[in-house]
C-alpha positions in Angstrom: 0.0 0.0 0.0 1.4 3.4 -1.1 1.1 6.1 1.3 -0.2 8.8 0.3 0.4 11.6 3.0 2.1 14.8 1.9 5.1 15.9 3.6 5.2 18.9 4.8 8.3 20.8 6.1 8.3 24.4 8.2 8.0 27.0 7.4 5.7 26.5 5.3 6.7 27.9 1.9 4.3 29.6 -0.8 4.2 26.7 -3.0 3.6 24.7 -0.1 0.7 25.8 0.7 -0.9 26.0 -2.7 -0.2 22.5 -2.8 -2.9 22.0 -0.1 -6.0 21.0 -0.6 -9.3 19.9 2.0 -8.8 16.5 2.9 -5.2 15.8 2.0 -3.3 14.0 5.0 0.0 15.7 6.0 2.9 15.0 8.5 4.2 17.8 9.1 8.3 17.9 10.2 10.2 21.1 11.9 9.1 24.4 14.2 5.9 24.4 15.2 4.7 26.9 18.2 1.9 26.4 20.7 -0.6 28.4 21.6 -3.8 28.6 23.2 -6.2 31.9 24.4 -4.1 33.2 27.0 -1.3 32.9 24.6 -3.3 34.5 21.5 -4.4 37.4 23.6 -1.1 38.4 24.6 0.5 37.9 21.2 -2.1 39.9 19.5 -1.9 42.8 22.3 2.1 42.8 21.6 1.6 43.2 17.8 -0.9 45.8 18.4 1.3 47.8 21.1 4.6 47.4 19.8 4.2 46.6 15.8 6.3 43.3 16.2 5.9 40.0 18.6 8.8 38.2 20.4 9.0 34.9 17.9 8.6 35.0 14.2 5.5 33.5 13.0 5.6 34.0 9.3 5.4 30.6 7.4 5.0 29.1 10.6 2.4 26.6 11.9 0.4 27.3 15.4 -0.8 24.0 17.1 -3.7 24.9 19.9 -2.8 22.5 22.3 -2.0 23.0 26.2 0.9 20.1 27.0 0.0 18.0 30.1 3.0 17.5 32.4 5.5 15.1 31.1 6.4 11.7 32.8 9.7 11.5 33.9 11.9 10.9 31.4 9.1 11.8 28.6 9.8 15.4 26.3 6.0 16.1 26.5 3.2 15.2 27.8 0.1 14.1 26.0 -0.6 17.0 23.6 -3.7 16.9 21.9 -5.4 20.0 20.0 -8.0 22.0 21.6 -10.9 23.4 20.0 -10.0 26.0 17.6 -13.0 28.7 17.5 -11.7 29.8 20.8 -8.5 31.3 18.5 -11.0 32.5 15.7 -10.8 36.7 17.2 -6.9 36.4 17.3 -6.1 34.1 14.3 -6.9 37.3 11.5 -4.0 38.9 12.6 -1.6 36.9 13.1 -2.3 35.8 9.4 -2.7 39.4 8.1 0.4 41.1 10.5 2.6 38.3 11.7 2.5 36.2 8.6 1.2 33.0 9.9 0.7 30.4 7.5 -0.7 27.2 9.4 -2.8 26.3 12.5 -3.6 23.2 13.9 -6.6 22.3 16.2 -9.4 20.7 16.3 -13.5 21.8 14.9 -14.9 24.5 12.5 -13.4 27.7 12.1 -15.4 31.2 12.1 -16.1 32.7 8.1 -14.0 35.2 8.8 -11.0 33.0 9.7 -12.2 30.9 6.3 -11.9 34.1 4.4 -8.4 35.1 5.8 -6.6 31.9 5.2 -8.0 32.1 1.4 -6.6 36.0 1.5 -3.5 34.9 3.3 -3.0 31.8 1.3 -2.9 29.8 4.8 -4.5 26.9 5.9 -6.1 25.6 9.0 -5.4 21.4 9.6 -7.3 19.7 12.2 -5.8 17.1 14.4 -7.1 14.0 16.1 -8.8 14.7 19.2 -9.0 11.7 21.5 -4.6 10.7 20.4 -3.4 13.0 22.8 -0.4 10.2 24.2 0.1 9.6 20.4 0.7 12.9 19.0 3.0 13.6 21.6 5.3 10.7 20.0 6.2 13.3 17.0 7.6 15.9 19.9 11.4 15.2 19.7 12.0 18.6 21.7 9.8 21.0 23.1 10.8 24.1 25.9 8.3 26.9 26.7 10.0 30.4 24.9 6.9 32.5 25.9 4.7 33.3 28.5 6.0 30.6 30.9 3.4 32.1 33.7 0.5 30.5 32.0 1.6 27.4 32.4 0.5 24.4 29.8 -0.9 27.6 28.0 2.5 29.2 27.4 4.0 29.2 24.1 6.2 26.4 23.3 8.8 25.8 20.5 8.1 22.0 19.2 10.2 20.2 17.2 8.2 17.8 15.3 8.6 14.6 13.1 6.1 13.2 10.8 3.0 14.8 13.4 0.0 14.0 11.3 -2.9 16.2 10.3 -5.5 16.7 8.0 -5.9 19.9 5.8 -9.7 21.0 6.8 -9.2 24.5 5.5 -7.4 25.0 2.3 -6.1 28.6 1.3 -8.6 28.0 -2.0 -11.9 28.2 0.5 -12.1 24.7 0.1 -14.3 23.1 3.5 -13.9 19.9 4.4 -16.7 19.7 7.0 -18.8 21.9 5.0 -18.3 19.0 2.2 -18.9 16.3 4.3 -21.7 17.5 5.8 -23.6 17.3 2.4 -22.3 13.8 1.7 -23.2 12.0 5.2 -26.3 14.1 5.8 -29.0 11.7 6.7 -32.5 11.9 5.2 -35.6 11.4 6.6 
């Protein structure tokens, strides 16, 4: 059997992206950064004060994802993605301003995110909910670089290997939940 998953390396380059379409299966390899609400609302607040934020996010991927404590001897803990609407009034600019050109979580996304990732040429993957332990296995190093007072909500630098995802969002406006919605409707 031939796999079929494209491989993805950060940042994500131009051509990349437009490579991308709903459904496609990725593993993604390189820098990733964390984030969650606390995190978004401080990185948004920074761009807004100061016109710059303390990492560089462009052509970069942001996973939603709080990291549990790690077992001894363990990078990570369990790292699953949270749900991504909480993002959806911070995510616009950090695609517009900071050049963001990924996320990863889990669930829909807002119209107006939708319509920034096709502006942006960005896309929005979704992760398995549920494989927390397992996702963590494509951590191969992980330290907080932001924001270390919010605990598993601080930012964190991830180095990944082969971490899967699917494309949900494309940066064409392609849906995938929107198109498989319609196909697995049930009729009455």
């Amino acid at each position: 059997m031939t796999d079929t998953r494209k491989k993805l390396t950060t940042p994500l380059s131009a051509a990349a992206v437009a490579d991308l379409y709903a459904g496609d299966q990725v593993l993604i390899s390189g820098i990733m950064f964390t984030g969650r609400d606390a995190a978004h609302k401080r990185l948004t607040a920074e761009l807004s004060a100061k016109g710059v934020l303390p990492l560089d996010l462009k052509g970069r991927i942001l996973y939603y994802t709080g990291p549990a404590p790690a077992r001894p001897g363990q990078l990570i803990g369990p790292a699953g993605p949270t749900t991504s609407c909480r993002m959806d009034p911070y995510s616009p600019v950090l695609l517009k301003k900071a050049g963001l050109k990924g996320m990863i979580g889990k669930g829909e996304r807002s119209k107006e995110v939708k319509s920034c990732l096709k502006e942006c040429k960005a896309v929005y993957f979704s992760a398995v909910g549920g494989a927390a332990a397992l996702l963590a296995r494509s951590v191969k190093a992980a330290r907080v670089i932001l924001y270390e007072d919010l605990g598993p909500e601080a930012v964190y630098r991830l180095e990944v290997e082969d971490f899967p995802a699917v494309v949900t969002n494309d940066s064409y406006g392609n849906d995938l939940f929107r198109a498989n919605r319609s196909r697995y409707a049930c009729s009455d």
